[in-house]
N, C-alpha and C positions, 0 to 999 in steps of 0.2 A: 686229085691233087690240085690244090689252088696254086692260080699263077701268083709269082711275084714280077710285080708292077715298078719297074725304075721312073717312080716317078718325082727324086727331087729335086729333079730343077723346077719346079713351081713351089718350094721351098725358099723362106727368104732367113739366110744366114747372118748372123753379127758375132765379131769375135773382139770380148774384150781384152783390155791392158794384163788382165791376172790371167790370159791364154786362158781361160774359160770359153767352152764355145756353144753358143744359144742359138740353138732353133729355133724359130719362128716362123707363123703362117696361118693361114684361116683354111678352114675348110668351107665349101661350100658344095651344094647342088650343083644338077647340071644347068638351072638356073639362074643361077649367082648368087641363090639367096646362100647367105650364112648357118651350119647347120650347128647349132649350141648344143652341149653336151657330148659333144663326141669325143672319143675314147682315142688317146695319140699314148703308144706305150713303146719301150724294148721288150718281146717277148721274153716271157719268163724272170720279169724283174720286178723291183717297186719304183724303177723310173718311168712315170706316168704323170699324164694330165690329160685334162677333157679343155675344150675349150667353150669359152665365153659365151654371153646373150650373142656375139657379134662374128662367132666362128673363129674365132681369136685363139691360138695356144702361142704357149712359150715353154721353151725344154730345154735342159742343159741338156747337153749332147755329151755322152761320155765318148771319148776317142778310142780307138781300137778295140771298140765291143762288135764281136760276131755276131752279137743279136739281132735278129730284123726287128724293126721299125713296124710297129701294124700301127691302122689307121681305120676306127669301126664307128660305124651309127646305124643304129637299129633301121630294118627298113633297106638297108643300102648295100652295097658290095662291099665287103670290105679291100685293104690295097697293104702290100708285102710290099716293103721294101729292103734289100739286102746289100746292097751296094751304098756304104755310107760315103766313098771317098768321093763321090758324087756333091757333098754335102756345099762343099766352096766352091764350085764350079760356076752356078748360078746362083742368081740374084732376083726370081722373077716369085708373088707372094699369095698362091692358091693353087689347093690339091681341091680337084671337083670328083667328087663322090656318086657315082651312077647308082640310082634304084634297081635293085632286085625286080628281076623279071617275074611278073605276076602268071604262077602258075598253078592252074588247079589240078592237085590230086585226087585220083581217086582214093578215098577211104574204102580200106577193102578190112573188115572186119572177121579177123581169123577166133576161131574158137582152139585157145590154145589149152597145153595138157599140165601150163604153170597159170597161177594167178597173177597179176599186178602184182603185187606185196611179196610175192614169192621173187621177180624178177627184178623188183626193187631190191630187195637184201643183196640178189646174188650183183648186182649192178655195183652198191655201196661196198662189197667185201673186195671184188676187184679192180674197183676205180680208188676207193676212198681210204680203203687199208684196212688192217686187223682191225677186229669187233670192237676193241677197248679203245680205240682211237677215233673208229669212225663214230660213236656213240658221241662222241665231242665234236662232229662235224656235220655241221645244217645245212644240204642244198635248198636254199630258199626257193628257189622255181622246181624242185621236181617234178613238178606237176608237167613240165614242157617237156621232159622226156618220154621219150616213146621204146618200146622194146617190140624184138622179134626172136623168131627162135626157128635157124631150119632144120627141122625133123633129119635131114637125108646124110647130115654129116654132123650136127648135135653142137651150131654153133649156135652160142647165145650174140643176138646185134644187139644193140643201144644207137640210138639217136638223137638229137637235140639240134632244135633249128635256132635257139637263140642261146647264148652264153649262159654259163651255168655258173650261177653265183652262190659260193659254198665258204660259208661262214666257218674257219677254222680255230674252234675254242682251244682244240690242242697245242697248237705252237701261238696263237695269236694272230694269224691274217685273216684276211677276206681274200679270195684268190676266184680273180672272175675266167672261167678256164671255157675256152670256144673249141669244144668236141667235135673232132676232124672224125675219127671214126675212132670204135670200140667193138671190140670183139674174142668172144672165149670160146675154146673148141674148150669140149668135151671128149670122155673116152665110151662112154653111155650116154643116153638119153636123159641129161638131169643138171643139176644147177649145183649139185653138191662139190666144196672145193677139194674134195680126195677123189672125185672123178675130171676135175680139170689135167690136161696137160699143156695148154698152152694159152697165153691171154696176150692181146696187144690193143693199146690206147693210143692217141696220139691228138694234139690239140694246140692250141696257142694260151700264154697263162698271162695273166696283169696280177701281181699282189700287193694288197694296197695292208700296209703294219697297222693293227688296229689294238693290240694288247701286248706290253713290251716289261710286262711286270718278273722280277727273279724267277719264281717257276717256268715260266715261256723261255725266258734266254737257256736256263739249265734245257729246257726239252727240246729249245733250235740245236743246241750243241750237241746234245745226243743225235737228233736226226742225221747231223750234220756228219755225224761217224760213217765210216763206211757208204758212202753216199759216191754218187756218180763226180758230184760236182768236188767235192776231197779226194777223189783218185785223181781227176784230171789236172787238177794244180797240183797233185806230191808229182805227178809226171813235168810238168811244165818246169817246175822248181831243180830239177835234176839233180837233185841231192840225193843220191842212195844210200849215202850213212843213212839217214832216216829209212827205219826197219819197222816203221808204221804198217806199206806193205811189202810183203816178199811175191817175187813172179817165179814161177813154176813153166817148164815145159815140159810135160805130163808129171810127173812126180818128181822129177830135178830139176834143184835149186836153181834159177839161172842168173846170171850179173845182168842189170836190167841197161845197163852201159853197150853190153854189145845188141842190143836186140830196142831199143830205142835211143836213138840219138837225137839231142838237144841241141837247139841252136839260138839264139834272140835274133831276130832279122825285123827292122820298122817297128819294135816293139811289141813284135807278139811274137811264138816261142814256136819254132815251126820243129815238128817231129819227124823225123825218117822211120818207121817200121822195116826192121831185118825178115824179109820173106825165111819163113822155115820152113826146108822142105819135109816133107813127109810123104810116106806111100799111100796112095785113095785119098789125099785131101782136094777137096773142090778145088779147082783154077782159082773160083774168085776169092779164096782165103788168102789173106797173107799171111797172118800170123793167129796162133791159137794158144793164149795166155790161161796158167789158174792163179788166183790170185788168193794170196790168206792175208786176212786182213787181222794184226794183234795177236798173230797165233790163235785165232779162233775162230776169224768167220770165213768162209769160203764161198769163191765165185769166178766166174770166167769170164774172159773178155776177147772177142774175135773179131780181128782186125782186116777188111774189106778195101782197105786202102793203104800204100806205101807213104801216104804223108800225110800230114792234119797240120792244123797251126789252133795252138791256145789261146788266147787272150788271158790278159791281167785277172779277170774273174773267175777265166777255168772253162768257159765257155768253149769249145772248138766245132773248127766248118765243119766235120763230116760227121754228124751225128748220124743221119741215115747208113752210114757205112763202117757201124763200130757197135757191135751187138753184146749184150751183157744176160748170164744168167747167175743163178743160185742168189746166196744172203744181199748179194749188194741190188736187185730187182725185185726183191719184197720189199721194198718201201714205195709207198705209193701218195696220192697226194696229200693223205693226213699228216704226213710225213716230208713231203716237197717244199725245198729252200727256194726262196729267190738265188737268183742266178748272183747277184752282187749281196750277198749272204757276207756278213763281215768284213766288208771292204768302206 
């Protein structure tokens, strides 16, 4: 797990007359030289920039976004920031960037029972989505991924030391996505997805809009159905007239009023989750929702925590602690919106 680094008070702040508020700062070495083209984004969003020949960026800063702050240059460590209210505090104008520690691995070269191509496909079916979507999706650097596979419990790993830049012709982005880990158990020895039962990815994403023609907006919108990021604002919104989704506690209907509660506090939308008790469920569940989404798609959501807070985007702090399965977890990144997706 990478640290996050409270690092901005070496961030230099200006906030003008239309309450716009702009980041500013240079990045540099340890140094001081200036380090140009480095990558200043909100994960999971298209608010980004690199900075200058001079280590120079400028950013508007959206207010009340849960998103961290990453800050990358090839070669270096990258630096988590999550603590935005930090942002006006100081006044002081360089985030110094430490090199990666040079270390050599051994290359231990396994004679394995998959080929490359074989471990490729099965890499692209589970990262990048259905066959008909990811056929529109170019990882430009595949070549920098590496795979494994351990025999003794039939998990497929993936790894990738540098950011994985994967040209999406299906929706129109470029979405440069820094592969934290990845990994698929199997129920046999094999890569086929009817012997998967279980996958998990996780990573940091920059999307930068690169093709915004009528077919793309029609296929942002589809994606945009049923999606993590449209449950989490029809929740935030607390309109239950809107019968977009219905919540289930096991197979009855439930009022989604007594089992989340809405509140707006500092302008973001803080949630209470009602613990349901049940017999043999784990201590650390709190609540164990199904969800039908249009009267047709079905999927469940299991709630690890008594509170979360949304933001204006939909965005919420406990993503580690709010697990989703069935229709709304088959979409994958061929399919993956920016986080400020029609805002």
């Amino acid at each position: 797990m990478k640290s996050f680094y409270t690092c901005l008070f070496l961030l230099l702040i200006s906030i003008s007359y239309s309450q716009d508020i702009i980041l500013k700062g240079k990045i540099l070495d340890e140094n001081k030289s200036p380090l140009p083209g480095a990558n200043v984004y909100f994960e999971g969003t298209t608010i980004g920039t690199i900075t200058d020949v001079n280590g120079y960026f400028e950013l508007k800063l959206v207010s009340d976004i849960n998103s961290i702050l990453v800050i990358s240059y090839i070669g270096y460590e990258d630096i988590f920031i999550n603590d935005h209210s930090v942002f006006l505090k100081e006044k002081i104008h360089g985030v110094y960037l430490q090199p990666k520690a040079e270390t050599l691995q051994e290359v231990v070269v396994k004679s394995h029972y998959f080929s490359r191509k074989q471990f490729l496909t099965a890499f692209k079916e589970n990262f990048i989505g259905k066959k008909k979507t990811w056929k529109e999706c170019t990882i430009v650097n595949e070549d920098d991924l590496y795979f494994d596979y351990d025999y003794s419990n039939n998990t497929f790993i993936a790894k990738c030391d540098e950011p994985l830049i994967i040209n999406n012709n299906h929706l129109g982005y470029q979405v440069i996505y820094k592969l934290e880990d990845f990994e698929v158990k199997f129920a046999t020895k094999s890569l086929s997805s009817s012997q998967m039962f279980r996958s998990f990815y996780s990573g940091f994403s920059r999307f930068i809009d690169i093709d915004k023609n009528q077919k793309k907006i029609k296929r942002r919108q589809k994606a945009y159905e049923n999606s993590t990021l449209q449950f989490f604002r029809w929740i935030s919104k607390g309109d239950w007239t809107d019968k977009s989704y219905r919540l289930f506690d096991g197979s009855w209907m439930i009022d989604p009023d007594l089992y989340l509660k809405v509140a707006l506090e500092n302008n973001v939308y803080k949630i209470s989750v009602t613990n349901i008790e049940k017999d043999f469920k784990p201590k650390r569940i709190v609540s164990e929702l199904n969800i039908l989404y249009q009267k047709r798609q079905q999927s469940k959501v299991i709630f690890q925590t008594n509170e979360f807070t949304i933001d204006k985007f939909g965005l919420n702090t406990q993503i580690e602690h709010i697990y989703f399965s069935g229709d709304m977890m088959k979409k994958k990144i061929s399919e993956l919106l920016p986080a400020d997706y029609g805002m």
